[in-house]
C-alpha positions as CSV (number, residue, x, y, z in Angstrom):
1,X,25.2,-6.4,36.6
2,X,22.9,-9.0,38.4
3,X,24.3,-10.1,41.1
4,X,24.0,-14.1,41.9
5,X,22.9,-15.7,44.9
6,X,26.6,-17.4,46.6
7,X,26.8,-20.8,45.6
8,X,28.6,-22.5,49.2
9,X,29.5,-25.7,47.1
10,X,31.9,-23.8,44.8
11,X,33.2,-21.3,47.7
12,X,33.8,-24.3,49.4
13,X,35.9,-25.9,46.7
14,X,37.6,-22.9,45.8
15,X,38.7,-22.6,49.5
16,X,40.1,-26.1,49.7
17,X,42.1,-25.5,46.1
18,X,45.7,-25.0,46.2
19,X,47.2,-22.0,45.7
20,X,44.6,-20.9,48.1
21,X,43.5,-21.9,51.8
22,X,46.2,-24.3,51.9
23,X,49.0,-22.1,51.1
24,X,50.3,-20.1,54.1
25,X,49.7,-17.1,54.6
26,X,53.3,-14.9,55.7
27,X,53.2,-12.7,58.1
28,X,55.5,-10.5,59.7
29,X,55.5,-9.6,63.4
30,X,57.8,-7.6,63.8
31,X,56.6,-5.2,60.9
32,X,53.4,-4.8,62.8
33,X,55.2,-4.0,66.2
34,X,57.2,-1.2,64.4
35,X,53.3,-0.1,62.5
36,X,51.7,0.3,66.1
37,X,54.3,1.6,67.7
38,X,54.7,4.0,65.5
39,X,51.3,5.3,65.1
40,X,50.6,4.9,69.3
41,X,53.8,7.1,70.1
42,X,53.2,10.7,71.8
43,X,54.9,12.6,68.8
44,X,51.7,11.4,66.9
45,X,49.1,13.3,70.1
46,X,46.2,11.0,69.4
47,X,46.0,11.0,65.7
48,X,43.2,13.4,65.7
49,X,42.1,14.4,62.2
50,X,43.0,17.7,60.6
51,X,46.0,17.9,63.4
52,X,50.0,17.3,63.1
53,X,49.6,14.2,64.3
54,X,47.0,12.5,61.8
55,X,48.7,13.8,58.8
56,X,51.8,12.3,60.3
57,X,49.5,9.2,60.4
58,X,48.3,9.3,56.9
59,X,51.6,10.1,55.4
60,X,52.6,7.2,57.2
61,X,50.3,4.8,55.7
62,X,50.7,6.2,52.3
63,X,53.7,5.7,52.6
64,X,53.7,1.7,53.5
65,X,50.9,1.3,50.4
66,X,53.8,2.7,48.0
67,X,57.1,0.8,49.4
68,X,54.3,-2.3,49.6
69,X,54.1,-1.9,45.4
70,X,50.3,-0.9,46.1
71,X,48.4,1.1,43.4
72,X,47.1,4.5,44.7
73,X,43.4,4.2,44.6
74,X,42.3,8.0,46.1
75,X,41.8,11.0,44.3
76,X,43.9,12.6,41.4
77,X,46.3,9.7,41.0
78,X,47.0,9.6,45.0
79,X,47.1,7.9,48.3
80,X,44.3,10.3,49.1
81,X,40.4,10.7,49.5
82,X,39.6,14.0,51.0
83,X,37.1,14.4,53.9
84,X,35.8,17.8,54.4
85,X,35.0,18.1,57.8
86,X,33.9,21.1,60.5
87,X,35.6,21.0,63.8
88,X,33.9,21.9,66.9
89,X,35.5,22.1,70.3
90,X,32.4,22.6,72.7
91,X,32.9,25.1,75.9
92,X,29.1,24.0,77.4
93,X,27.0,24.7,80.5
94,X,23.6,23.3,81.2
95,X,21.3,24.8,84.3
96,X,17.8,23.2,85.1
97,X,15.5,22.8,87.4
98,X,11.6,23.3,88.0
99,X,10.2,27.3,87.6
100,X,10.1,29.1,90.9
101,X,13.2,27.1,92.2
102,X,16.8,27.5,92.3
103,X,18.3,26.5,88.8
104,X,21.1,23.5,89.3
105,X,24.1,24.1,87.3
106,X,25.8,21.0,86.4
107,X,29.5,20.6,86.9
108,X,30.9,20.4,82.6
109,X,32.4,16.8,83.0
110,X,32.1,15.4,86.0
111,X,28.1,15.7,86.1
112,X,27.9,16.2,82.5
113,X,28.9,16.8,78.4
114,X,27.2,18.5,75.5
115,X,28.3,19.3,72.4
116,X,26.6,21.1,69.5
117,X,25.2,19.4,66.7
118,X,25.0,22.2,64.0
119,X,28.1,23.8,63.1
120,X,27.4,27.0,64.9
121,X,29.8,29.1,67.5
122,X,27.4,30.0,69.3
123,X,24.2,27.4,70.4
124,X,21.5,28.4,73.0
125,X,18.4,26.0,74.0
126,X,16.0,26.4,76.3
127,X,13.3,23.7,76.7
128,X,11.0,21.8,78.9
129,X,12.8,18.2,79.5
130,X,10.6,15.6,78.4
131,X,11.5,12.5,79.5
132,X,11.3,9.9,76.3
133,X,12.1,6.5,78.0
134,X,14.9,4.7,75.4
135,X,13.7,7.3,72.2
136,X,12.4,4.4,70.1
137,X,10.4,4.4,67.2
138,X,10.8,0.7,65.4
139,X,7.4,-0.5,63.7
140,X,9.0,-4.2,63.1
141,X,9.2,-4.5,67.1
142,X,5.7,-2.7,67.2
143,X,7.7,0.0,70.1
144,X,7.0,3.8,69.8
145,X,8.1,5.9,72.6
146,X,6.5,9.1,71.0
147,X,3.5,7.7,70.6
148,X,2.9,11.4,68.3
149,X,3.6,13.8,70.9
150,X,4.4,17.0,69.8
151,X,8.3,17.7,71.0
152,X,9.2,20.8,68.5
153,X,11.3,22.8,70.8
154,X,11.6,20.4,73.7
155,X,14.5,18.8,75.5
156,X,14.6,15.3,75.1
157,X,15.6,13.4,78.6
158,X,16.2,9.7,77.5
159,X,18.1,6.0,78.5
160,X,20.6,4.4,76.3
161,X,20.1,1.2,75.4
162,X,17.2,-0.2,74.4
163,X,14.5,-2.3,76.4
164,X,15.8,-5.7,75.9
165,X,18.6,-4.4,78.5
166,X,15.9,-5.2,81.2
167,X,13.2,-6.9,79.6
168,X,14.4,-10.2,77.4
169,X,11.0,-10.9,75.6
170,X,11.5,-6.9,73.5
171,X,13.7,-6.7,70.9
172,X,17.1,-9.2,71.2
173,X,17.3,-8.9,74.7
174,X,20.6,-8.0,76.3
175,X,22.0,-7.7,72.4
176,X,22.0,-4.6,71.9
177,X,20.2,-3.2,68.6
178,X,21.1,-0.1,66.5
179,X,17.8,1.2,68.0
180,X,20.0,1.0,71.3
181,X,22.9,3.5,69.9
182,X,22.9,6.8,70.6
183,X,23.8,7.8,67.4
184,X,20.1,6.6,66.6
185,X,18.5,8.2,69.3
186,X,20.0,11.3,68.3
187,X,18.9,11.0,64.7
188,X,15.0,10.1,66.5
189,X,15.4,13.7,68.7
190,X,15.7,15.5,65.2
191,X,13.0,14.1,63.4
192,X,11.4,14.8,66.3
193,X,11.6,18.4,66.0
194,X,13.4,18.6,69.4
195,X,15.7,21.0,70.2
196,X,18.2,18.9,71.8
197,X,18.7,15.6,73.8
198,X,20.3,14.7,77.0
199,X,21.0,10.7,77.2
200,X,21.3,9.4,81.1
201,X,24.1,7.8,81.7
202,X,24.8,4.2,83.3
203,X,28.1,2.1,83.0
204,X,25.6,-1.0,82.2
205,X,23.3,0.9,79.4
206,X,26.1,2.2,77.8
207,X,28.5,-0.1,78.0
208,X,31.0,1.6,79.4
209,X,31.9,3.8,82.2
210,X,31.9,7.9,82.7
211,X,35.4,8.2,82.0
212,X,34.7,7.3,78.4
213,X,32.0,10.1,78.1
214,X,34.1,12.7,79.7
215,X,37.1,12.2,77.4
216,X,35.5,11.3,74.4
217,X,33.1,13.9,74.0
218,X,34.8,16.7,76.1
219,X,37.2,17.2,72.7
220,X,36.7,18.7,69.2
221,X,33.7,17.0,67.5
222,X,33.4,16.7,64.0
223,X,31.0,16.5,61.7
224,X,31.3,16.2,57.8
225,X,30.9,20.0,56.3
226,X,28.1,19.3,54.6
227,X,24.6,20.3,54.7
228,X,22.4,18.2,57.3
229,X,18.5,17.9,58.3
230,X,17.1,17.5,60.3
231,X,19.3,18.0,63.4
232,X,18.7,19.1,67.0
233,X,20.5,21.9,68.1
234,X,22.6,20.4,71.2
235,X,23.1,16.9,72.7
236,X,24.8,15.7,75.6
237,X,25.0,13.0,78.0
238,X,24.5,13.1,82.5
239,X,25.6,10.9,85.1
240,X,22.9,9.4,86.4
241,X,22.9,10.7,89.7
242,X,22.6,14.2,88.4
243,X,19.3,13.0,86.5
244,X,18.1,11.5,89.5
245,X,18.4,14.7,91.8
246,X,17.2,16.8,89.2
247,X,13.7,13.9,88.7
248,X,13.5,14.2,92.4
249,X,13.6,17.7,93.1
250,X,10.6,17.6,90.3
251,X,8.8,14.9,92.3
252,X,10.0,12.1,90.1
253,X,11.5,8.6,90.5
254,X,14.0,7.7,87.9
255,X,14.0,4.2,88.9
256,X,10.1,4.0,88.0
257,X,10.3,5.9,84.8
258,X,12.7,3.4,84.0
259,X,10.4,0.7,84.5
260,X,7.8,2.3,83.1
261,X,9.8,3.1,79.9
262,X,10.8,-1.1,79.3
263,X,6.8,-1.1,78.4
264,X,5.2,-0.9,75.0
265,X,2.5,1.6,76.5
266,X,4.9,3.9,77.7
267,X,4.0,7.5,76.8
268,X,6.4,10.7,76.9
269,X,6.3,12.0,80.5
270,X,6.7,15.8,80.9
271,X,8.6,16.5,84.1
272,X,8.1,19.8,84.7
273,X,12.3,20.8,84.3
274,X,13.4,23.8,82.3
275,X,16.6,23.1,81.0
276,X,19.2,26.4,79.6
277,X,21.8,24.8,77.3
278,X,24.8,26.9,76.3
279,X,27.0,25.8,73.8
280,X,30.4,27.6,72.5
281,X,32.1,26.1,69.9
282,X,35.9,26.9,68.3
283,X,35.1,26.3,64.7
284,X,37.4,24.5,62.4
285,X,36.6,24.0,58.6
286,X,39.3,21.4,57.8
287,X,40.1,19.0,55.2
288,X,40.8,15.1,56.7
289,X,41.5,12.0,54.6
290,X,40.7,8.1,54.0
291,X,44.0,6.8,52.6
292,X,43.6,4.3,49.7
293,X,45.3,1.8,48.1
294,X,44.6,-1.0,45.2
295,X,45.9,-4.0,45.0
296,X,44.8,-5.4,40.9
297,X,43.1,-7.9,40.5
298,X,44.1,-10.7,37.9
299,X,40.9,-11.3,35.8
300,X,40.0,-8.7,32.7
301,X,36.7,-8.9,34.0
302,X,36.7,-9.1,37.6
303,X,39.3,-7.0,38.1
304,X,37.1,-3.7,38.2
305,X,35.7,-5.5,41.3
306,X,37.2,-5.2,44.5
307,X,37.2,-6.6,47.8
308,X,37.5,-3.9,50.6
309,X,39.3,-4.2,53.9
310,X,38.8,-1.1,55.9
311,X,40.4,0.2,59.4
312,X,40.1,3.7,61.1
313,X,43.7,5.6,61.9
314,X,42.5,8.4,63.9
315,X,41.7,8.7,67.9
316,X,41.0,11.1,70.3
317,X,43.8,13.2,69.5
318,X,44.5,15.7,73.2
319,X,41.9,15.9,76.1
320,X,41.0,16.1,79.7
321,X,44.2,15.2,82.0
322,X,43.8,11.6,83.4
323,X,46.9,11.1,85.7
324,X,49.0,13.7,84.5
325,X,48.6,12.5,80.6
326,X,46.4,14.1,77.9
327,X,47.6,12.1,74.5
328,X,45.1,9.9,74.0
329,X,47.3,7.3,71.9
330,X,44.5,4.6,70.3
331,X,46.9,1.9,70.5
332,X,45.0,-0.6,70.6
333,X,41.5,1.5,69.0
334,X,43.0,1.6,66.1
335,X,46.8,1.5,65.8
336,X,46.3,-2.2,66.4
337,X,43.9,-2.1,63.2
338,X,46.1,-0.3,60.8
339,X,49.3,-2.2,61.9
340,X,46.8,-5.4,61.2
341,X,45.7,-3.5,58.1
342,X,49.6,-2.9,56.9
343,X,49.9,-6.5,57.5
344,X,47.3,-7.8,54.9
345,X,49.0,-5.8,52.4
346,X,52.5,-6.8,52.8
347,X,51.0,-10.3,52.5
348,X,49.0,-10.5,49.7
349,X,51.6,-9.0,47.6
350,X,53.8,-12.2,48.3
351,X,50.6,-14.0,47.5
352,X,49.4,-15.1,44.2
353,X,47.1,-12.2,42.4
354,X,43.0,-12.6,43.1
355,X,40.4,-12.4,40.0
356,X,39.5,-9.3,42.1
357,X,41.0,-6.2,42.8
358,X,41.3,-5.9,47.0
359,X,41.5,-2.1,48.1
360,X,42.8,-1.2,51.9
361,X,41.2,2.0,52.7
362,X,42.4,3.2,56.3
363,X,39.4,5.7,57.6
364,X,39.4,9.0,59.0
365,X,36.7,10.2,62.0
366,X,35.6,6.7,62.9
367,X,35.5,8.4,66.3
368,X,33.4,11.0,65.5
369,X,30.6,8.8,63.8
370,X,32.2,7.0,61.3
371,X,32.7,9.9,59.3
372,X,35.5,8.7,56.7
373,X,33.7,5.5,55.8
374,X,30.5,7.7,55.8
375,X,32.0,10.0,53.5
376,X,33.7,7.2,51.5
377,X,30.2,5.6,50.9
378,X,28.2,8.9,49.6
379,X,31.3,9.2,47.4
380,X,32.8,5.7,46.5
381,X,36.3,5.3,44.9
382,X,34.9,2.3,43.4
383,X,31.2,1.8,42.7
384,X,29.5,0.3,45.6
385,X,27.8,-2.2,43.2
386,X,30.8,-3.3,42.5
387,X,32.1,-3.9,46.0
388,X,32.2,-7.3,46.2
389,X,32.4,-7.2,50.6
390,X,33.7,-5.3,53.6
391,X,36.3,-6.8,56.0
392,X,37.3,-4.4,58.5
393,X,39.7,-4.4,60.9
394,X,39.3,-2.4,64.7
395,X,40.7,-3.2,68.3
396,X,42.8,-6.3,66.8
397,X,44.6,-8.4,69.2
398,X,47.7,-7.9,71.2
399,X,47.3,-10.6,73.7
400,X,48.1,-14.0,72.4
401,X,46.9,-16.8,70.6
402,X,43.2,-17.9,70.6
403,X,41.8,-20.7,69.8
404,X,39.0,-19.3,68.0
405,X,38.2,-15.9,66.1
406,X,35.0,-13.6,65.8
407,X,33.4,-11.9,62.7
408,X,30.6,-9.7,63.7
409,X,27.7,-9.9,60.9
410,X,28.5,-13.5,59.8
411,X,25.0,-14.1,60.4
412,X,23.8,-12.0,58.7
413,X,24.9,-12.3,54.8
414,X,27.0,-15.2,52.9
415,X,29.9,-13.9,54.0
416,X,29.8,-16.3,57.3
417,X,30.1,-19.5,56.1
418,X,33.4,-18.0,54.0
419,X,34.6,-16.6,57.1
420,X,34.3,-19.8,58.8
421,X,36.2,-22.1,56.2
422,X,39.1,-19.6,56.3
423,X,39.2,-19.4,60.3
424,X,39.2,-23.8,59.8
425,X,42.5,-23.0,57.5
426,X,44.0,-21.8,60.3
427,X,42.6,-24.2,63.0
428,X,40.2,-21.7,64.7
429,X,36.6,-22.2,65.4
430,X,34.0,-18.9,65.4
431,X,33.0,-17.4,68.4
432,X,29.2,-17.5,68.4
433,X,28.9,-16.0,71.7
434,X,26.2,-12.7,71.1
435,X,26.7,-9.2,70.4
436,X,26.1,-7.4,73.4
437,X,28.0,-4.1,73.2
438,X,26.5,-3.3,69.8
439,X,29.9,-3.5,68.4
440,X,28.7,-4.5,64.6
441,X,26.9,-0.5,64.5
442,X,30.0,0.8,66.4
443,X,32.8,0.4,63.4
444,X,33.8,0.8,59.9
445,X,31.8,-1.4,57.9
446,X,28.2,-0.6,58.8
447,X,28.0,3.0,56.6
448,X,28.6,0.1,54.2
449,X,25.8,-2.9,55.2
450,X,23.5,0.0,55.1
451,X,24.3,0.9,51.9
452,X,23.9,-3.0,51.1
453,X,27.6,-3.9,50.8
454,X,27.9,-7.4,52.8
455,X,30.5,-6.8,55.2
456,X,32.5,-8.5,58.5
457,X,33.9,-6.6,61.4
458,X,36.9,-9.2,62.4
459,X,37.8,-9.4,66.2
460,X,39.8,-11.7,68.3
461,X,38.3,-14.7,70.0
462,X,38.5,-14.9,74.0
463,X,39.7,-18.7,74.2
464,X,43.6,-17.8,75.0
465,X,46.0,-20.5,74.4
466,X,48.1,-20.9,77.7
467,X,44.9,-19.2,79.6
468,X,42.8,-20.0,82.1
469,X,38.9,-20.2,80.8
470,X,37.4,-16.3,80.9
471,X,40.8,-14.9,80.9
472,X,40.2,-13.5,78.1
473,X,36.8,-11.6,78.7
474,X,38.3,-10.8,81.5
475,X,41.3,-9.0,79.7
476,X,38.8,-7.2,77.8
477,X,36.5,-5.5,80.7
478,X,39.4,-4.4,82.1
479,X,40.8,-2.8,79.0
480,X,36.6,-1.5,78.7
481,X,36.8,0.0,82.3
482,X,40.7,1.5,82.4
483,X,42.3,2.3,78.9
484,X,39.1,2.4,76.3
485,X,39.2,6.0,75.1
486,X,41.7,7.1,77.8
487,X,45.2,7.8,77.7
488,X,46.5,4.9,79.5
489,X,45.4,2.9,75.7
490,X,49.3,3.0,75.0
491,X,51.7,1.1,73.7
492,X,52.6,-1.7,75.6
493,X,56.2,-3.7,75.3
494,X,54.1,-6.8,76.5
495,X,52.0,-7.1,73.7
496,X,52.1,-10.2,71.7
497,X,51.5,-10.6,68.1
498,X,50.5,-14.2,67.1
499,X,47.1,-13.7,67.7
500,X,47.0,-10.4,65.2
501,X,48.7,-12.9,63.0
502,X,46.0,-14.9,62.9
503,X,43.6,-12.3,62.6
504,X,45.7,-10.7,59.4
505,X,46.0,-14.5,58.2
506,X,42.3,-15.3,58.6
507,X,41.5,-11.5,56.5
508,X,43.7,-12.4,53.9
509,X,41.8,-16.3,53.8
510,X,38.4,-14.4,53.9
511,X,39.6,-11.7,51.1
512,X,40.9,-14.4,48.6
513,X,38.2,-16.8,48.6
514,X,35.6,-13.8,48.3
515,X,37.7,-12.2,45.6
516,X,38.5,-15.3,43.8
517,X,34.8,-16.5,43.4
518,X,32.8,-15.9,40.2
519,X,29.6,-14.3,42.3
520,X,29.3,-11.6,45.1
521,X,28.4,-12.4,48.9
522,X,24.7,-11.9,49.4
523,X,22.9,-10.6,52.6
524,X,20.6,-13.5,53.7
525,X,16.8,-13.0,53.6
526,X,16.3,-12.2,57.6
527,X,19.1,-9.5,57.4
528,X,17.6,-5.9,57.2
529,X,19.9,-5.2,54.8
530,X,20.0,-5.6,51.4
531,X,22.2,-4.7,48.5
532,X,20.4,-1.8,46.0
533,X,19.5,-3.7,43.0
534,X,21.4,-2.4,39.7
């Protein structure tokens, strides 16, 4: 099927017609308070996949989709896409220092994490650290960090981030780019040849603080049980004070290898360090699950089409003790999104049918790597040519009414001027303010934009109705620095739902008109990506 450039006159008109933008949108509150609740209570330990607690999640959500009147869209007539996956719960330790001297052994999370990245009990690596600056290589921003040094067996010592963090004329600046992830750099180390990597921490670099790294990766990892090369051996991340001693005792200066890394001539600086890297992993080869439902579309035709809106159930599941609590409950990453996700559903099925179908798929192992939407995308339910657009749903708001509403990669495909006219429907304005946390390679939908699949990432504005001005950013550092992949991201009876009802209203807007229309949403011409031609 060719697909057709979007033609914004007749999205435009089709948005204004009744029947669509200008019929309301119900939604019920106090449905998606019971949802999060629910899913953010204790008995559910952190909706960790392949545990008690995520089946109770998914059976949960399968559930909703069936007493919603929802058509099962997974495997073998069900709710249900399985995800085979490989647990690993790493028991580390990591010595190094210089030959000849005492070897520093770093205290397992306070001073550092590591995990392994093959699914083997047993991992041991010993290297020379090589310090790498960020781990770049990106020929469109003419950067190579490597600059073809052989690596093959070393231990990869390198910042998170990418340059423009310190140096706005390279790459975006202070947006961060996918260069800037770690997942990147990690997939760099292994091409590499390197036996494992070791990314310095900073609470600016990586956006946020230690706490974050020690509970997050201190748990089982997971991986999807599947065959994967390249990889390295080990990663792990160190405070930066422990790289610093460790530079020093070399005769090094972290703050001028930092400088020194921000420049395009930077080469790979050997530092002399042997590091030992023991990993021990419990091995758990497990079956997860994306739950899926379908909502029909109305058209003979454009009915084996569908409009996606995705949102990840699972969390951290039980870790490190933070003030005498070790549920890590995701109430707000992602109860918040399924309860927002639930919502959509119950109202488009008071809402007249779309030519298209629209399937929710709620996502298993987002916090492992986006594994479930991973998995859904090398194995699609529905043909990814026929996947009309992504809308996903993560971290939805629980504080109030805004004044305006944010959709991450609306400038980058077709999809932004639709996302605009339906936030207008509801009297918002889009936040244009720039994507400094990396967030649009941090969810859901970007297994999907890199298969070519136009897609959206929909968040809450920061302009608060009955708030002071940067109340809202403020709201969200502090939920960054004290409840972001910690236990204290519970369920609150202060929340307040009539800002997630605009966010569920504005999805629905968005999903109708993109369903509705007679052509798919394109990726614009500077995007770097671009839907597989059929």
């Amino acid at each position: 099927m060719a697909i057709k450039r979007w033609n914004a006159v007749v999205m435009l008109a089709l948005l204004a017609a009744p029947g669509s933008a200008q019929q309301p949108v119900p939604v019920d509150t106090a449905a998606i308070d019971a949802h999060l609740r629910f899913l953010a209570s204790d008995l559910l330990e952190g909706r960790a996949p392949a545990t008690r607690g995520g089946q109770l999640a998914t059976a949960y959500i399968a559930a909703w989709f069936q007493a919603l009147g929802l058509e099962p869209a997974g495997a073998n007539g069900s709710y249900f896409q399985p995800v085979a996956l490989v647990g690993m719960t790493p028991q580390p330790t990591l010595g190094w220092g210089k030959p000849g001297t005492p070897t520093d052994t770093l205290a397992y999370r306070d001073q550092f994490v590591a995990w392994a990245e093959r699914p083997e009990a047993d991992i041991a690596a010993d290297g020379e650290v090589v310090f790498v600056g960020y781990g770049i290589r990106a020929p469109e921003w003419q950067w190579d960090d490597y600059k073809g040094t052989d690596l093959h067996g070393k231990v990869l010592l390198m910042l998170v981030n990418d340059p423009g963090l310190v140096d706005s004329t390279v790459f975006l600046g202070k947006i961060l780019t996918y260069y800037g992830r770690w997942t990147y750099k990690l997939e760099e180390a292994a091409r590499q040849g390197a036996a494992g990597a070791i990314l310095v921490h900073t609470t600016e670099s990586a956006t946020y603080p230690w706490e974050v790294v020690r509970g997050s990766w201190s748990v089982e990892q997971f991986k999807l049980d599947q065959p994967r090369s390249p990889s390295i051996a080990f990663a792990g991340w160190v405070t930066e004070g422990s790289a610093r001693d460790a530079l020093a005792r070399a005769g090094l200066n972290l703050d001028s290898l930092t400088r020194v890394a921000a420049r395009r001539d930077f080469r790979p600086v050997p530092t002399g360090i042997q590091a030992a890297v023991r990993v021990h992993s419990a091995l758990r080869h497990v079956q997860s699950e994306n739950v899926a439902a379908r909502l029909p579309g109305r058209d003979k035709q454009l009915a084996a089409e569908a409009v996606l809106i995705t949102a990840h159930w699972d969390h951290k599941g039980i870790g490190p003790v933070v003030k005498g609590d070790s549920i890590y409950n995701g109430a707000e990453d992602n109860a918040s999104g399924i309860a927002a996700m639930l919502g959509v559903a119950e109202a488009l099925t008071h809402l007249p049918r779309t030519a298209r179908s629209i399937m929710l798929v709620a996502t298993t192992a987002e916090e492992s790597g986006l594994l479930g939407s991973e998995a859904y995308v090398q194995r699609p339910l529905l043909p990814l040519a026929r996947t009309a657009a992504v809308l996903n749903l993560d971290v939805t708001n629980v504080r109030g009414a805004t004044r305006d509403i944010g959709g991450r990669g609306g400038d980058r495909s077709t999809l932004g001027p639709v996302f605009a006219a339906a936030a207008r429907a509801e009297s918002l304005t889009v936040d244009s303010e720039p994507d400094l946390r990396g967030a649009f390679f941090r969810s859901d939908h970007f297994p999907f934009a890199r298969a070519g699949v136009p897609a959206l990432s929909i968040f809450a504005g920061d302009n608060f109705v009955g708030r002071p001005k940067g109340w809202g950013t403020e709201q969200e550092n502090i939920y960054n620095a004290q409840r972001y992949h910690q236990p204290s991201d519970e369920y609150q009876a202060s929340f307040r739902y009539d800002g997630m009802a605009q966010e569920v209203r504005v999805t629905v807007r968005t999903a109708q008109a993109v369903a509705n229309n007679r052509t798919l949403p394109t990726w614009l011409p500077s995007s770097e990506f671009q839907r597989p031609q059929p």
